[in-house]
Every structure is written in C-alpha cells, then in structure tokens.
N, C-alpha and C positions, 0 to 999 in steps of 0.2 A: 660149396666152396671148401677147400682144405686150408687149416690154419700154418703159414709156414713158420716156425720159431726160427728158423736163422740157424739154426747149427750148424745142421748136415751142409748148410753150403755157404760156411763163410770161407772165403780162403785163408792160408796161413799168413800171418803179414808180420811175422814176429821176427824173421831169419830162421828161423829152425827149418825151413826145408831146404835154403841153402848150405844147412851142415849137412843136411840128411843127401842132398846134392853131391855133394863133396865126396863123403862117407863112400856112396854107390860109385862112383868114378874112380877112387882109389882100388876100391876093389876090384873091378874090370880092369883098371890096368895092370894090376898086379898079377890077376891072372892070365892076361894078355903078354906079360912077362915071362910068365912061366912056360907058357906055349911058345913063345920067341927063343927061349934059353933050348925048350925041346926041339924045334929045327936046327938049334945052331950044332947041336951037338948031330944032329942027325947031317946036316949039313958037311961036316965035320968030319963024318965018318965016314960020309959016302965019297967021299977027296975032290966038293963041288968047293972049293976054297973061296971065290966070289960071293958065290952064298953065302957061306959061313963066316964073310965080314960082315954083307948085309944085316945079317939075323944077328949077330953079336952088336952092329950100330942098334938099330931094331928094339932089342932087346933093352938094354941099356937105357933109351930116352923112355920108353913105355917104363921102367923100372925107378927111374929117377922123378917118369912124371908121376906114379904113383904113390910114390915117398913124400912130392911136395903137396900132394891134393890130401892127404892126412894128415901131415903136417900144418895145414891151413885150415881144416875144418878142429884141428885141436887148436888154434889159436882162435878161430870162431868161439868155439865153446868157453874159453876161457877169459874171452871179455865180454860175455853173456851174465849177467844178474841173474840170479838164482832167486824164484819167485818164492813169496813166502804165502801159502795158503792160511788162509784162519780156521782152525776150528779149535771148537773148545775143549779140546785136551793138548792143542799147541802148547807150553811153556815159553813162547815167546810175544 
C-alpha cells in the first residue's frame, strides 16, 4: 500500500485558479486581437472592403473582451486576503 498525504491532489478551492483563468483568457484574446488587427489590415489592402469591416468588428470585441477579462482578474486579486505565513523571523 502507498501512503497518500493529500497534496499532489487536492484541488485549488481558494479562487486562485479562477484568476489564473482569467489571466490565460486575456491573454489569447489579446492575441487573437492582434491576429484580427493583422487581417484587417491585410483585408484592407487587398480592397476586400467586407472583410475588413468584418475583421475591424472581429477585432474590436476580441480586444475589448480581453481588456475586460484583466480587468476582472485585477479586481479578483484585489479582494483576495493576503495570507500571512508564520515563521520565526516573521516580524509580524
């Protein structure tokens, strides 16, 4: 028999993966952003005018929706309690 101690599989239940959530989802969209910004311009260029509304709407909500999923894992963090560890050179 193996002894399990519980670590390797507790799950996180504190919120902190839904910042970590958050965090990753901003970041694909921002660069799903930047990839939408590069059709629209290539769109753009190539005189597919249809397109390059598309890719400029596109762009835009992927852009917006990655400003607000940062925006929301900063206000996660920021009504999150700051854990105080004990050890004995703490000062507190």
């Amino acid at each position: 028999m193996t002894e399990n101690h519980g670590a390797a599989t507790k799950p996180i239940r504190d919120g902190r993966w839904a910042r970590i959530a958050e965090n990753w989802i901003a970041v694909v969209l921002r660069m799903a952003a930047i990839i939408g910004a590069a059709l629209f311009i290539t769109a753009l260029g190539g005189g597919f005018a249809g397109w390059a509304v598309i890719a400029a709407a596109v762009t835009m909500v992927l852009l917006i929706g990655g400003i607000l999923a940062a925006r929301a894992s900063r206000r996660r963090r920021a009504r999150e309690v700051p854990a105080i560890r004990y050890t004995p050179d703490n000062p507190r």
